[in-house]
C-alpha positions as CSV (number, residue, x, y, z in Angstrom):
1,X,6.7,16.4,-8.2
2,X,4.3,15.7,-10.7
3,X,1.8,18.9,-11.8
4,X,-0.8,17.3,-11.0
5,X,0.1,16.4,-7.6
6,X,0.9,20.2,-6.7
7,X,-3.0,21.1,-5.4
8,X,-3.2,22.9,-2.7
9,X,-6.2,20.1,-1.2
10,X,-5.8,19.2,2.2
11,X,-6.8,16.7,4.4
12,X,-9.1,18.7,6.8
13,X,-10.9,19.3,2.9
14,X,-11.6,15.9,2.4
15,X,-12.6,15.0,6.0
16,X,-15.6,17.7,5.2
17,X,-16.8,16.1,2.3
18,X,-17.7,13.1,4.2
19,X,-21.7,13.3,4.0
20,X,-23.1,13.1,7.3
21,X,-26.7,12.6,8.4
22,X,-29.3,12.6,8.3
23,X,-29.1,13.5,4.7
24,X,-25.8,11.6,3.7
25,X,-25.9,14.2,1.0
26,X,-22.5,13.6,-1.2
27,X,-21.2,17.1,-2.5
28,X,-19.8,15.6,-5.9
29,X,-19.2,19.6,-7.9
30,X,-16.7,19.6,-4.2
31,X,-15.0,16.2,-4.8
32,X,-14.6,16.4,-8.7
33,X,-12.9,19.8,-8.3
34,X,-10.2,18.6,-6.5
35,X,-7.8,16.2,-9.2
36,X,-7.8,16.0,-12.3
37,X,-7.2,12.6,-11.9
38,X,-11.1,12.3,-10.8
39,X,-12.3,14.2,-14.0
40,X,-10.4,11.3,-16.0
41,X,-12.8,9.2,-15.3
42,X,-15.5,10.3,-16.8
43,X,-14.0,9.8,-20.2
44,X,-12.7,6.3,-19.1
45,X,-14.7,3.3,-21.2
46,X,-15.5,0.3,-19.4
47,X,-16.5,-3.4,-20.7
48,X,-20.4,-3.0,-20.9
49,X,-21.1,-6.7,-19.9
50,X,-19.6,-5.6,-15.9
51,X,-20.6,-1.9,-16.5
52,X,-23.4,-1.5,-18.1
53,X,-24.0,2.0,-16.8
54,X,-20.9,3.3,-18.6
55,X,-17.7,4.8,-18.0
56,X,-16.2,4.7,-14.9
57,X,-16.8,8.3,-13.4
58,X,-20.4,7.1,-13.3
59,X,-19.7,4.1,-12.0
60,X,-17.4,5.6,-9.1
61,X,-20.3,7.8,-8.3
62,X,-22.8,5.0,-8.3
63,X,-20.5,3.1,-6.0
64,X,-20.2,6.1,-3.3
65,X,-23.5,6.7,-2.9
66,X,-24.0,3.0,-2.7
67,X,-21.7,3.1,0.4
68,X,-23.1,6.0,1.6
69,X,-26.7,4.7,1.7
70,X,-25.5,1.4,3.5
71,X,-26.6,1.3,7.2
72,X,-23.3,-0.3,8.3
73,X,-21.4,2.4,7.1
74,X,-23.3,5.1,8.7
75,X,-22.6,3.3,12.0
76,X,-19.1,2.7,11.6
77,X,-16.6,5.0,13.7
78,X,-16.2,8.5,12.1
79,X,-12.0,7.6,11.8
80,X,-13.7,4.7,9.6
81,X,-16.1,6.3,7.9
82,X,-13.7,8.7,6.5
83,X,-11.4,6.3,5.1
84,X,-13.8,4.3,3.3
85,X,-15.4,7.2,2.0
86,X,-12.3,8.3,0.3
87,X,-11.4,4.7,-0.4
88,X,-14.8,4.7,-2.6
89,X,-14.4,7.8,-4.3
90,X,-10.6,7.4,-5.4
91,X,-11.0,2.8,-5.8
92,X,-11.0,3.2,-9.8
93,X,-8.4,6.1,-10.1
94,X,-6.3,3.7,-11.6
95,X,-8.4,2.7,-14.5
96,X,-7.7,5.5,-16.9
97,X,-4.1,4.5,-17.1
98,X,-4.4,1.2,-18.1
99,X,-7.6,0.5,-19.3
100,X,-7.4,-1.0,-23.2
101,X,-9.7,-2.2,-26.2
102,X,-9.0,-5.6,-27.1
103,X,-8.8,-7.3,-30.2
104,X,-11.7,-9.1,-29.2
105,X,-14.1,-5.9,-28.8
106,X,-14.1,-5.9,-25.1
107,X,-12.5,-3.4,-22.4
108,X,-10.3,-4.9,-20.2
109,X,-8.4,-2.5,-17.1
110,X,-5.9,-5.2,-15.7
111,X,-3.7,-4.2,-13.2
112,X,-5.9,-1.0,-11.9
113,X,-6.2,-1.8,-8.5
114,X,-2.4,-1.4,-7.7
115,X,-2.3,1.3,-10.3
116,X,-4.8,3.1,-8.1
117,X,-3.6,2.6,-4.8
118,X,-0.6,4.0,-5.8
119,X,-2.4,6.8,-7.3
120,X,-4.1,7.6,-4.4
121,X,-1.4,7.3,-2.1
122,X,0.4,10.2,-3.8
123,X,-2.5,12.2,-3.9
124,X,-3.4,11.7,-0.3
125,X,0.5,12.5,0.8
126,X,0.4,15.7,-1.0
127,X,-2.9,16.3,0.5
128,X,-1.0,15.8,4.1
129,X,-3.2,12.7,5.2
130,X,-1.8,10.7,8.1
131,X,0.4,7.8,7.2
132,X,-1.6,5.0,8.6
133,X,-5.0,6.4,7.6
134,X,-3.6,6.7,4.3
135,X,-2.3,3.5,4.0
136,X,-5.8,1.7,5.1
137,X,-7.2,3.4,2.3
138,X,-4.9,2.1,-0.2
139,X,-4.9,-1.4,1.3
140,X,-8.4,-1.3,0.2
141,X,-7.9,0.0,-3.2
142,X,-5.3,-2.8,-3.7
143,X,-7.5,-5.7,-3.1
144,X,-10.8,-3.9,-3.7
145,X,-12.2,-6.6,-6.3
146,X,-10.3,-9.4,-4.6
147,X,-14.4,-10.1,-2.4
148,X,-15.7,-10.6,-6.0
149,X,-13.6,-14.0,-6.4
150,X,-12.1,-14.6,-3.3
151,X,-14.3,-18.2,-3.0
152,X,-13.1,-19.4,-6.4
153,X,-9.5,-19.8,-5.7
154,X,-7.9,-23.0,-4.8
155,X,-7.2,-22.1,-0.7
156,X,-9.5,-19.2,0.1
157,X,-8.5,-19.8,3.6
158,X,-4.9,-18.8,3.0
159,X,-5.6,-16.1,0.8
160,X,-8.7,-14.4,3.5
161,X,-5.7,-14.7,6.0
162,X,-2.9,-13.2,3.5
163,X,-5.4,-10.6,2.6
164,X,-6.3,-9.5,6.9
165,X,-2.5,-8.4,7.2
166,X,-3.3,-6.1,3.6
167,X,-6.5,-4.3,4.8
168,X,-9.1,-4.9,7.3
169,X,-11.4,-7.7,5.9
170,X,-15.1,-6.3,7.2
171,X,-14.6,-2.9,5.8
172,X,-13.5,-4.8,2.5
173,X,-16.1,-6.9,1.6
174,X,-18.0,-3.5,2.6
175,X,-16.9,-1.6,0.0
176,X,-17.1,-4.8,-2.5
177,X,-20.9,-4.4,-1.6
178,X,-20.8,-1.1,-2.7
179,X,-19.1,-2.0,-5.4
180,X,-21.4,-4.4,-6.7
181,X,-24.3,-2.5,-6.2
182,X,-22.7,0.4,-8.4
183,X,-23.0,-0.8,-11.4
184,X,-25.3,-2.1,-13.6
185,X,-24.8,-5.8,-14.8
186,X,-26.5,-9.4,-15.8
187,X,-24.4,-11.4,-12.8
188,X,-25.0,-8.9,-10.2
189,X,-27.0,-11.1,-7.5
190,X,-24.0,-13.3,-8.4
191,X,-21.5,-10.7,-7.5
192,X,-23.0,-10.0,-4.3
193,X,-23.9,-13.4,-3.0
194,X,-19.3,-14.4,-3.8
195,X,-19.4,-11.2,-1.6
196,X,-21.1,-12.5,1.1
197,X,-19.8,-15.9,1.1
198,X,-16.3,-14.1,1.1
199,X,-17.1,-12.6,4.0
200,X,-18.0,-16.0,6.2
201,X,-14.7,-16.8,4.7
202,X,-12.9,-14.5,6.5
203,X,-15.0,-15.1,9.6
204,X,-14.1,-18.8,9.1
205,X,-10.5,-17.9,9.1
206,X,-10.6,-16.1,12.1
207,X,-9.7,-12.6,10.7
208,X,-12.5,-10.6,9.4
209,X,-12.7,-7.5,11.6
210,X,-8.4,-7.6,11.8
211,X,-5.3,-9.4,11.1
212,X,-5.0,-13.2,11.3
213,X,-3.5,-13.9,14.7
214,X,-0.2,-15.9,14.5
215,X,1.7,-17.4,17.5
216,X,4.2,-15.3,17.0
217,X,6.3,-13.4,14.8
218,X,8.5,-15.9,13.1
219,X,5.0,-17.8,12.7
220,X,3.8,-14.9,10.4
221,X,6.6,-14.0,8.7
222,X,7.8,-17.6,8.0
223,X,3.8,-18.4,6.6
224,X,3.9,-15.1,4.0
225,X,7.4,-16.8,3.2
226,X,6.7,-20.4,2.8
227,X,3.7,-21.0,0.6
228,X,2.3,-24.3,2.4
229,X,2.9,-23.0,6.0
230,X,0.3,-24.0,8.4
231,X,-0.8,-20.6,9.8
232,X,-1.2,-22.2,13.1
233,X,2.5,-23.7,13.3
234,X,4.4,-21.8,16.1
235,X,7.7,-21.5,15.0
236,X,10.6,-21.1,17.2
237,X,12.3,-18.0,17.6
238,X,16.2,-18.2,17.9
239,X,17.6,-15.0,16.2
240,X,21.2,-14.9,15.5
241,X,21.0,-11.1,15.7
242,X,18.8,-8.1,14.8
243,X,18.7,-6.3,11.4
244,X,17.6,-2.9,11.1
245,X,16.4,-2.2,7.3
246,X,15.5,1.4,6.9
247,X,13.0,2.5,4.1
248,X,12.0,5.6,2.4
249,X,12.7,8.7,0.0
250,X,16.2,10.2,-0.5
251,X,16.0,13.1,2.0
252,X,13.5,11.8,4.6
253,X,15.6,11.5,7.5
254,X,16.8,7.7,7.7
255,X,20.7,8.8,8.6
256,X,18.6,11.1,11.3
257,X,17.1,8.3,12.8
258,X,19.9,6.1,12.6
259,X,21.9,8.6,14.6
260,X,19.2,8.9,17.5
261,X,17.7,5.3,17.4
262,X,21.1,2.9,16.4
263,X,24.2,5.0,17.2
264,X,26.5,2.2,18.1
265,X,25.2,-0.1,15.8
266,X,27.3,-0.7,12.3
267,X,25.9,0.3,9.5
268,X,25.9,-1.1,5.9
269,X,25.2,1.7,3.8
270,X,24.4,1.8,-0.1
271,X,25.3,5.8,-0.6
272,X,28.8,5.2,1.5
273,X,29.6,2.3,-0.7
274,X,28.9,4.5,-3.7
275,X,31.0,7.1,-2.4
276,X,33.8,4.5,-1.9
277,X,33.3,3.1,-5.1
278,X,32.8,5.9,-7.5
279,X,29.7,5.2,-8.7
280,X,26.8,7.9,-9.0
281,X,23.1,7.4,-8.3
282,X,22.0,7.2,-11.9
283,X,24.5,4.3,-13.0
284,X,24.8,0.7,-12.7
285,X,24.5,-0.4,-9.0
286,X,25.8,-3.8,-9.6
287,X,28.8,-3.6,-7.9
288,X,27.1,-1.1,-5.1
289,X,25.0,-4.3,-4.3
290,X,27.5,-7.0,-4.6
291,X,29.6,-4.9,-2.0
292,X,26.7,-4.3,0.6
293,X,25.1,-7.8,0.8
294,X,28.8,-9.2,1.6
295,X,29.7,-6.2,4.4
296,X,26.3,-7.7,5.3
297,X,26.9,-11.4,5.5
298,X,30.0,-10.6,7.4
299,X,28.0,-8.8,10.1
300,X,25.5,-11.8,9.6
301,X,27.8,-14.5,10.3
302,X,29.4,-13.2,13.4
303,X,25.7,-12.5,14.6
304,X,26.2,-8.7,15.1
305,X,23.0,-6.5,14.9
306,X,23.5,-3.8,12.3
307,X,21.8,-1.2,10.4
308,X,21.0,-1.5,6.6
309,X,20.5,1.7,5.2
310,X,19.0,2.4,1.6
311,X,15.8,3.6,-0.3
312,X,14.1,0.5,-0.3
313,X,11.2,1.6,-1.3
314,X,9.5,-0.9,-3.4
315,X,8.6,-4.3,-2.3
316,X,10.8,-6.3,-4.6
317,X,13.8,-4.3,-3.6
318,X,13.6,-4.9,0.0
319,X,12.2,-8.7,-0.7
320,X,15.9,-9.3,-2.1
321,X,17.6,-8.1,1.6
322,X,14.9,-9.3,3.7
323,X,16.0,-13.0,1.7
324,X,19.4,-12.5,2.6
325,X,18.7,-11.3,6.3
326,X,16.4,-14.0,6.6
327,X,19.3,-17.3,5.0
328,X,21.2,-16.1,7.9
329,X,18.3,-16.6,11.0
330,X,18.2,-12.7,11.8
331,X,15.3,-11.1,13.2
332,X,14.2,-8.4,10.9
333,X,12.8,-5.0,11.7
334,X,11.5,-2.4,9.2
335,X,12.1,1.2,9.8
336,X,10.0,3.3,7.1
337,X,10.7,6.9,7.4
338,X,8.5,9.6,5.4
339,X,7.9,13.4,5.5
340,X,5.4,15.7,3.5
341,X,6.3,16.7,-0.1
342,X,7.9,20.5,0.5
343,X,9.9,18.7,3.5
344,X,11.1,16.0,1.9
345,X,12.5,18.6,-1.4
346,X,14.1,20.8,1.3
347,X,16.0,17.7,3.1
348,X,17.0,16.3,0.0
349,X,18.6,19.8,-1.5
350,X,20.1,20.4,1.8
351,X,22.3,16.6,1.5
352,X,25.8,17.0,0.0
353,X,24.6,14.1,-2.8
354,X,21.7,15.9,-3.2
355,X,19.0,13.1,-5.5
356,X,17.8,15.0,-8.5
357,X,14.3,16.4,-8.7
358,X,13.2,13.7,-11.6
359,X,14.8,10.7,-9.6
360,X,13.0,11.8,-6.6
361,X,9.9,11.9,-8.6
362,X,10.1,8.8,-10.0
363,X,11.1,7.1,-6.8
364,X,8.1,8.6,-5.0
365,X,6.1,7.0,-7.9
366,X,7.0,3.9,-7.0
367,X,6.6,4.0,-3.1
368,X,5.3,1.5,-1.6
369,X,6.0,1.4,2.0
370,X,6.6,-1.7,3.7
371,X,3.5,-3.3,5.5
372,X,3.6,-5.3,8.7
373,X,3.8,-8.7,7.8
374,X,7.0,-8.4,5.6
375,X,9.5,-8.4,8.6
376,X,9.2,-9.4,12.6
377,X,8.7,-5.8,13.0
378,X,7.7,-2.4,11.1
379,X,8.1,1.0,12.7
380,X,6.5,3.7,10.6
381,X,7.5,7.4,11.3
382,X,5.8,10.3,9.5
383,X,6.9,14.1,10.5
């Protein structure tokens, strides 16, 4: 894994740097000790017409203690709390790796928020943070600045409801508070007040302290599918069969659960294909593909539930079988599988087709494990 991945923070560590009162003292020498990745930021420009107070370790600083200092957070749950803490501290991590100067003069950082959550989600799975707490945290990161012009778009209504399934919609426009208040900037009171008017959005919509409530599971899946779906349609539910689409790393134990959890099912496997076909990991998986989605459609057409078992660990990848699964009327469930770090390198050396150490690196770069509205179901395991 990446060097700077390898500290030896854990997770009880950052639960202790969480200020508590009556003080709500942050200890910021504790927090910017622990990644480098933090230290970046204080060398990061930002545009001065959003950030007039500078770069964006200032900024990130300004933000926490702007969170800290708001009565709603010091009332929330401690599990909360935590999460949004963290969610403050580590929302701009992504900035440093893509921020640019323009021809124009300005600073522009497109594309930071997903370059941050994933940032933060390696950092907080080397650190040993539990998989759903973790995930919370990132679902923030990822639509942090979404608050900011949520009321501008053409359906906010549809997007406050795409956006509940994402990350919880009250402790978002929470931390867009923050945010706002961080930093210095001429369209501030503008800022907050899109801000507040997202937030009657999402009460409007009927999701602002969780996810949108559908009438069933075809209803949400088929409204994330279809972009003009009504999300009060209830759409009937007549499954041909059940697909069971496993996710995560080489070496995290899908074949183990497989073996306990689907025995007798069939199972369409991309690394038995390979071995069948003669092709290795690191070359051209056209013909790996072409192979699996037909075993597929064959299992598909006579309505058999069966396993499909690969990586799939990046959204677009498992968007291309989830289409498939979903041409033929199956009923789709997600099975993401994850382990810590030294685990997962000791599974994946211990398999006869052992991945190699930079593939497994770059994979884990690229995680992004399935969330719950991409399939009628999503099981998440962590070890």
């Amino acid at each position: 894994m990446r060097k700077t991945m390898k500290s030896r923070v854990t997770h009880d560590q950052l639960l202790s740097l969480v200020p508590t009162g009556p003080l709500w003292r942050v200890d910021w020498a504790a927090i910017w000790s622990l990644w480098p990745e933090l230290t970046k930021l204080d060398t990061c420009p930002q545009d001065p017409i959003h950030h007039g107070e500078g770069d964006v370790g200032t900024h990130t600083r300004m933000v926490v203690e702007a969170l800290v200092d708001d009565h709603e957070w010091q009332t929330l749950p401690q599990d909360d709390q935590d999460y949004l803490f963290w969610a403050a501290v580590l929302h701009d991590v992504g900035k440093p790796a893509v921020t640019k100067h323009e021809d124009d003069g300005r600073i522009s950082s497109r594309g930071h928020s997903r370059v941050g959550a994933s940032i933060a989600r390696q950092l907080l799975w080397h650190a040993g943070s539990p998989l759903a707490w973790r995930e919370a945290l990132c679902g923030i990161i990822a639509q942090h600045q979404l608050p900011f012009w949520l009321i501008e778009r053409p359906d906010p209504n549809r997007l406050a409801i795409e956006t509940s399934w994402r990350c919880r919609p009250d402790h978002l426009c929470l931390h867009a508070r923050a945010d706002a208040l961080g930093r210095i900037c001429e369209d501030q009171q503008a800022v907050l007040e899109n801000v507040s008017l997202a937030t009657v959005t999402f009460h409007e919509a009927g999701c602002l302290n969780g996810p949108f409530t559908f009438a069933n599971d075809e209803s949400r899946v088929s409204f994330f599918d279809i972009e003009d779906r009504d999300p009060h349609y209830a759409a009937h539910e007549d499954f041909r069969c059940t697909v069971t689409v496993m996710s995560g790393l080489p070496g995290a134990g899908k074949d183990t659960w497989i073996a306990k959890h689907r025995p007798d099912h069939p199972v369409v496997s991309l690394d038995l294909i390979r071995d069948e076909l003669g092709v290795k990991a690191t070359e051209n998986q056209g013909r790996v593909i072409q192979a699996a989605h037909e075993r597929a459609r064959e299992h598909l057409r006579a309505g058999t539930d069966f396993v499909w078992n690969a990586t799939n660990v990046t959204r677009l990848n498992r968007s291309k079988v989830l289409r498939l699964l979903r041409d033929y009327d199956a009923k789709i469930e997600i099975v993401y599988v994850e382990v810590l770090p030294d685990q997962l390198r000791r599974q994946n050396k211990d398999r006869p087709d052992a991945v190699p150490e930079g593939v497994l690196d770059h994979l884990a770069r690229k995680l992004e494990p399935p969330e719950t509205w991409e399939a009628h179901q999503v099981l998440a395991t962590s070890t």
